[in-house]
N, C-alpha and C positions, 0 to 999 in steps of 0.2 A: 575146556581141555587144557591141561600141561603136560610141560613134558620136561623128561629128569631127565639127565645128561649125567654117566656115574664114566669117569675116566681112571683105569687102573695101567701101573708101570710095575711089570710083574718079575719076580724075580729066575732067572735061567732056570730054573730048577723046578720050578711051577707051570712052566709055560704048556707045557704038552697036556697036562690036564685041565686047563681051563677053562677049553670050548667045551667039551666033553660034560664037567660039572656045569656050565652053565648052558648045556642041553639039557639037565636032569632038570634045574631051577626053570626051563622056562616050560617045563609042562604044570607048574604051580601058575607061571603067568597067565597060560593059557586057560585056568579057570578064575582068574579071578573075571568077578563080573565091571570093576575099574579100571586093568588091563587095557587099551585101545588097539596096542601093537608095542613091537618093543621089535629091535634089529644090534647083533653085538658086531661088530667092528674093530678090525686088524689093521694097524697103521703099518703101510708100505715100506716106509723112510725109516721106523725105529719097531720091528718084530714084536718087542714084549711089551707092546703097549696098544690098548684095548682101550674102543668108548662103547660104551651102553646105552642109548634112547631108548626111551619106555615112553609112550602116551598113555599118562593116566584121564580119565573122565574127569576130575580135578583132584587140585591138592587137600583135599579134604580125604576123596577117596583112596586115594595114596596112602595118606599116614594115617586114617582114623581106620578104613574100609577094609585094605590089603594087609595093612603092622597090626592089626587086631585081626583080622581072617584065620579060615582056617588055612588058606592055600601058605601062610608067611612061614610057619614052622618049616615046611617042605622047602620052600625056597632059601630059608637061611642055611637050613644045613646043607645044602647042595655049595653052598657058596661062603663059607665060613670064613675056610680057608683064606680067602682074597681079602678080607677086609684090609688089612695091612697095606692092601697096595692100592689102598683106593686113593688118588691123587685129589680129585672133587669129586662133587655129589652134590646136584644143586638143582632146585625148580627154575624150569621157565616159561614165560608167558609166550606164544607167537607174537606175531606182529602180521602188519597186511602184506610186508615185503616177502612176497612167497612165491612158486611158480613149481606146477608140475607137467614137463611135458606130456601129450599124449601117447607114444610112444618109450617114455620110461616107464 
């Protein structure tokens, strides 16, 4: 497994439809079959700025599996728009330092 971390600082003017298009994009995530989970993210402290975790099955099936898929077409367009504010966009490996309560 990896997981991409895509951090967007969106401009006033874009902000209201971002969840909304990146509701449309995540019923592309929900078919891919390298998709593991994905959760989008409102920062408290600064409103127009968004992270994105995707757990892909690995980075193969990320770029070779999902950017060649059928489901990718669906999900670019849903999210075109934002590329501009994408701040990073980067794979990462876990590590063993982890921990989920049983009660989260």
């Amino acid at each position: 497994m990896i997981v991409e971390y895509i951090r967007y600082a969106l401009a006033p003017e874009t902000a209201a439809a971002f969840e909304s298009d990146y509701a449309r994009a995540a019923k592309a995530l929900d078919r891919s079959p390298h998709c593991l989970s994905y959760e989008l993210s409102r920062c408290v402290d600064e409103p127009l700025r968004y992270l994105l975790r995707i757990e892909w099955d690995s980075a193969e099936g990320h770029l070779q599996g999902f950017r060649r898929g059928p489901e990718f077409p669906e999900f670019l367009a849903a999210i075109r728009g934002y590329i501009g504010a994408i701040e990073e966009m980067r794979h990462y490996a876990t590590t063993a330092v982890a921990a989920r309560k049983p009660d989260a």
